[in-house]
C-alpha positions as CSV (number, residue, x, y, z in Angstrom):
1,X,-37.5,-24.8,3.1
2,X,-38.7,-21.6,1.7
3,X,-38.6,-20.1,4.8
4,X,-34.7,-20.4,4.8
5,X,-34.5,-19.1,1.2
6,X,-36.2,-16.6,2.1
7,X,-34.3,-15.4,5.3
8,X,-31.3,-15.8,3.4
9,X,-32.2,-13.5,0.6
10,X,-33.5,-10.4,3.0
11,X,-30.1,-10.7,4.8
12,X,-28.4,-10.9,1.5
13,X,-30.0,-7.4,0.9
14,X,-29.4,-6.0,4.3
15,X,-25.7,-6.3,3.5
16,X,-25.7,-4.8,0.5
17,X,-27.6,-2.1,1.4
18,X,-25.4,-1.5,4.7
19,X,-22.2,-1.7,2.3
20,X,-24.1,0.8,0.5
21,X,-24.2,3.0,3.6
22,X,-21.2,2.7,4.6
23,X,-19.5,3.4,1.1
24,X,-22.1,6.4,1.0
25,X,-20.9,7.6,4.5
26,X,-16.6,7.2,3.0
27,X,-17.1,9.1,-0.2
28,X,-19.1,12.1,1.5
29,X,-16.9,12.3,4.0
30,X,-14.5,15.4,3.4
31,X,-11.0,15.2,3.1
32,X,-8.0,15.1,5.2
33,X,-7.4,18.8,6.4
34,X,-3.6,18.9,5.1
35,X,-2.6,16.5,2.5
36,X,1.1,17.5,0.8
37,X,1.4,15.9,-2.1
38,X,4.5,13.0,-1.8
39,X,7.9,14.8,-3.1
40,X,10.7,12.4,-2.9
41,X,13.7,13.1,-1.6
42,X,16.9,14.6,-3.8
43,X,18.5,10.9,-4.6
44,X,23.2,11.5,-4.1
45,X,24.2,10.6,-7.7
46,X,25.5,7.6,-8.2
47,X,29.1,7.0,-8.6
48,X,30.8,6.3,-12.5
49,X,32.0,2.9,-13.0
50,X,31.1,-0.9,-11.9
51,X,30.6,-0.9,-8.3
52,X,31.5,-4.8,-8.4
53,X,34.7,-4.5,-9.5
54,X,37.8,-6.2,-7.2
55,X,38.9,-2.7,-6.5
56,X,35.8,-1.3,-5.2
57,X,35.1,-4.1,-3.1
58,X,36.0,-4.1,1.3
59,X,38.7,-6.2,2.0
60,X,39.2,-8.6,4.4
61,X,41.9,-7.1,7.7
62,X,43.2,-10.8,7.8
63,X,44.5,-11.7,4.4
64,X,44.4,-8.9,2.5
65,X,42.0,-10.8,-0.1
């Protein structure tokens, strides 16, 4: 049974110490040749008054309603 604890534990290591490679390997790594900073687009102003109101809504071709 101590065999298995054992095995467990050195593979418990070897993980860590490959996520430690790995996270080595990222964080070295240099960056991107080209990266713009995110500017958003211009937004249209938006319009005075409710937009909810009867008036503003579509109406139906129908009924008129």
């Amino acid at each position: 049974m101590g065999v298995v604890w054992l095995v467990v534990a050195v593979l418990c290591v070897a993980a860590g110490v490959a996520l430690l490679v790995v996270d080595r390997r990222r964080s070295a790594a240099p960056p991107p040749p080209s990266v713009e900073p995110h500017v958003p687009a211009p937004r249209e102003p938006e319009p005075d008054g409710d937009l909810f109101t009867p008036e503003a809504l579509p109406r139906h071709p129908e009924n008129g309603s």
